[in-house]
N, CA and C of each residue as an Amber inpcrd file, in Angstrom:
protein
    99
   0.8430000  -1.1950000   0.0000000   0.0000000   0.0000000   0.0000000
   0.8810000   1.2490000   0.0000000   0.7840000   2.2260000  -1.1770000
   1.6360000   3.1380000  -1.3250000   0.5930000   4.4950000  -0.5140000
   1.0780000   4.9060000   0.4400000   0.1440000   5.8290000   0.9240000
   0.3370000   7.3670000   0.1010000   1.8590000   7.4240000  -0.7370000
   1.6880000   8.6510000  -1.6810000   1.2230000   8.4540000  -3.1100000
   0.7740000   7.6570000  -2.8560000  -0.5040000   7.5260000  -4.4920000
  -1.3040000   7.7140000  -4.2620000  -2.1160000   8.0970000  -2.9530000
  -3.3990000   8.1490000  -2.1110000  -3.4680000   9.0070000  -1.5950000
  -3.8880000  10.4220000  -1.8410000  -3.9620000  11.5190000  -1.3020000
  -4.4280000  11.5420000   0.2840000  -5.8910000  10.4640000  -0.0560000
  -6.8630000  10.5510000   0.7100000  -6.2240000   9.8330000   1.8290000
  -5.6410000   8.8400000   1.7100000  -5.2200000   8.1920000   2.8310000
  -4.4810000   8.7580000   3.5430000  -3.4340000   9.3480000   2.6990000
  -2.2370000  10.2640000   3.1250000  -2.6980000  11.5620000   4.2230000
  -3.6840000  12.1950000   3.6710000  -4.4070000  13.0230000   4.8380000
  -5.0680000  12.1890000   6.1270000  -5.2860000  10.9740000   5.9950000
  -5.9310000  10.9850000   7.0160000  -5.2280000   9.7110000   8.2140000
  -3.7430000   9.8040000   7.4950000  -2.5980000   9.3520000   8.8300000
  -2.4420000  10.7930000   8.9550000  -2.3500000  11.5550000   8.4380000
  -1.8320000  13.2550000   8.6880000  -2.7780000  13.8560000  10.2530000
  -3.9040000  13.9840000   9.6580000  -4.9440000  14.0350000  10.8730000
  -4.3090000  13.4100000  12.1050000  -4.7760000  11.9580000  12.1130000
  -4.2720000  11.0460000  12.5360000  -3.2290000  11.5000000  13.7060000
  -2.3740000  11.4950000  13.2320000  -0.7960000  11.5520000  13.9700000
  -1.1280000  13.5400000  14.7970000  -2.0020000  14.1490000  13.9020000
  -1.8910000  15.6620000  14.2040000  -2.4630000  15.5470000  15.7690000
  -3.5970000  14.7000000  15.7790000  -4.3370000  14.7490000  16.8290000
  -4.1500000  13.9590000  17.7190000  -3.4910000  12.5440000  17.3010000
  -2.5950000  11.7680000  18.4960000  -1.3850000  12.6780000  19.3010000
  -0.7930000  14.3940000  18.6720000   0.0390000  15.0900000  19.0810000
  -0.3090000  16.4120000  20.0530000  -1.8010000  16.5740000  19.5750000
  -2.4900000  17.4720000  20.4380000  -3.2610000  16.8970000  21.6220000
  -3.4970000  15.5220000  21.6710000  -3.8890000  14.9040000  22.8650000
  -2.6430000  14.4790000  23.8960000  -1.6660000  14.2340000  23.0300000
  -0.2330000  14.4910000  23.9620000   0.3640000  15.7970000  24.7460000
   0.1350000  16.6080000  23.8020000   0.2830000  17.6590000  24.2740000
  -1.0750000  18.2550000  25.6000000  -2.0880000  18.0150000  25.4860000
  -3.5180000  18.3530000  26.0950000  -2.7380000  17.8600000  27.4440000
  -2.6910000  16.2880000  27.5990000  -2.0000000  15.5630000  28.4940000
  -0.9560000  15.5480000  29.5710000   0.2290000  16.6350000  28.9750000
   1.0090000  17.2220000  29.4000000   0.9070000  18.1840000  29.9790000
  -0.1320000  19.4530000  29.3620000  -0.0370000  20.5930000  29.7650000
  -1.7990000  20.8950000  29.3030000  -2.4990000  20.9990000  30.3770000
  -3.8640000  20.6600000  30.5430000  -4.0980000  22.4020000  30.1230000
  -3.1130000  23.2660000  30.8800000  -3.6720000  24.2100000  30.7350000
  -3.6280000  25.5220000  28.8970000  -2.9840000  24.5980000  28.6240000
  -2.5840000  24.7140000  26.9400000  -3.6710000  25.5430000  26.2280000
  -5.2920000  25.4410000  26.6290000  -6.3430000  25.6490000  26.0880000
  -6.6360000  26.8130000  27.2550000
């Protein structure tokens, strides 16, 4: 599975990883928001 022949897929490990990084971050530092 080539994920850069796949736009679509490609955005949505992008998401993915964006928001597995802002729940890390949330996690860390609650008061962030």
């Amino acid at each position: 599975m080539n994920l850069a022949q796949n736009p679509t897929e490609k955005r949505k490990v992008l998401f993915y990883t964006l928001r597995l990084f802002v729940m890390y971050k949330l996690s860390v530092n609650p008061k962030i928001l």
